[in-house]
N, C-alpha and C positions, 0 to 999 in steps of 0.2 A: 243369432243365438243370444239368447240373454244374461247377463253376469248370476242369476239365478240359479241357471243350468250349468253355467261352468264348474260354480263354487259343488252345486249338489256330487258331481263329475269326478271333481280334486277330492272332493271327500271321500265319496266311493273309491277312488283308487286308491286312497291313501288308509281305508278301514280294510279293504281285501287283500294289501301288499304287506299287511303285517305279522300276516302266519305264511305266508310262501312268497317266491315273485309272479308277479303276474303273466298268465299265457294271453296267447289272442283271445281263447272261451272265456277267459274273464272278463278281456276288455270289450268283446262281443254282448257280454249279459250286463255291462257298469252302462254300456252305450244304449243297449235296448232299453234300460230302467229309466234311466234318467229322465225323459218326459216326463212319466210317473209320478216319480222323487219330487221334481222341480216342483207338478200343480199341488201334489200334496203338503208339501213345504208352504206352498204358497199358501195354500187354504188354512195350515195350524194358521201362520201368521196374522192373518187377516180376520179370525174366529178368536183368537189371542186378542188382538190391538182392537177390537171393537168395542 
């Protein structure tokens, strides 16, 4: 897993855990996204620094 994915990970958990605590369904949909998250992140980046 890439330091990418983890930070996209910490983030999502740390933006969904600050109006409730978080259930497994949350951590079920933070897990699911995060592929997502990470290429899209990736791609601002790389469209940004070009």
């Amino acid at each position: 897993m890439s330091d990418c994915q983890n930070e996209v990970r910490a983030a999502a958990m740390q933006l969904e855990s600050t109006e409730k605590p978080l259930d497994l369904q949350d951590l079920s949909k933070i897990q699911l996204l995060v592929p997502v998250q990470a290429v899209s992140i990736g791609c601002h980046h790389f469209l940004i620094l070009k």
